[in-house]
N, C-alpha and C positions, 0 to 999 in steps of 0.2 A: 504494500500500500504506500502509498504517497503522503505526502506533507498535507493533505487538503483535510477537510474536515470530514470527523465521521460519516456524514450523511453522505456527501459525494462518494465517500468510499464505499459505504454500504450498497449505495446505488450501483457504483463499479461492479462490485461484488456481484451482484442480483446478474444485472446485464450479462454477467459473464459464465454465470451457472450454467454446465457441462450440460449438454442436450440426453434425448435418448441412444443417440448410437455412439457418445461418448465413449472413449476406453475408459478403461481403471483408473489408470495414473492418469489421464487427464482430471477425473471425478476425484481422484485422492489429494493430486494438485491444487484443488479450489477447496476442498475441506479444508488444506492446512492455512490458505491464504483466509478464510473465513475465521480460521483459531488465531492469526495473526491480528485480523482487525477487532476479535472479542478481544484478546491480550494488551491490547491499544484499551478498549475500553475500563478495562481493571484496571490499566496503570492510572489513569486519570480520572475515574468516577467514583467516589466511593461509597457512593448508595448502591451503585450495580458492581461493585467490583465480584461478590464471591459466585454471584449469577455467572456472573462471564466469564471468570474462570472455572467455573464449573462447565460451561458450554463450549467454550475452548478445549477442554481437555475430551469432551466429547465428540469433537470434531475429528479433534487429534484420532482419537480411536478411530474414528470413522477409516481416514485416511490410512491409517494404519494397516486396517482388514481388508481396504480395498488395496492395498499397496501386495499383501498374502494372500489375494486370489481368496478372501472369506464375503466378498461382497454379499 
């Protein structure tokens, strides 16, 4: 993610969500970049931070299982 503000990023994010005939590593690629801008939001929000780091880490896994063929 870039310098710009959550929302633009968010927005990045969405627009760029991996279609149906996506591969794996593409769809595991946008899960970690997704856990990158929740990670952004921990570091600087502290009403949402355990939310997002909880949702981050769930991304992470995500990525993870599609990265070992457990899609």
């Amino acid at each position: 993610m870039t310098g710009t503000s959550f929302a633009a990023d968010l927005s990045a994010l969405l627009r760029s969500m991996p279609g149906l005939t996506a591969s794996d590593g593409e769809r595991a690629d946008w899960f970690d970049r997704k856990a990158d801008l929740l990670q952004r939001i921990a570091a600087t929000d502290g009403h949402l931070s355990a939310e997002a780091v909880e949702l981050a880490g769930i991304a992470r896994q995500r990525a993870a299982a599609l990265r070992e063929g457990r899609s």
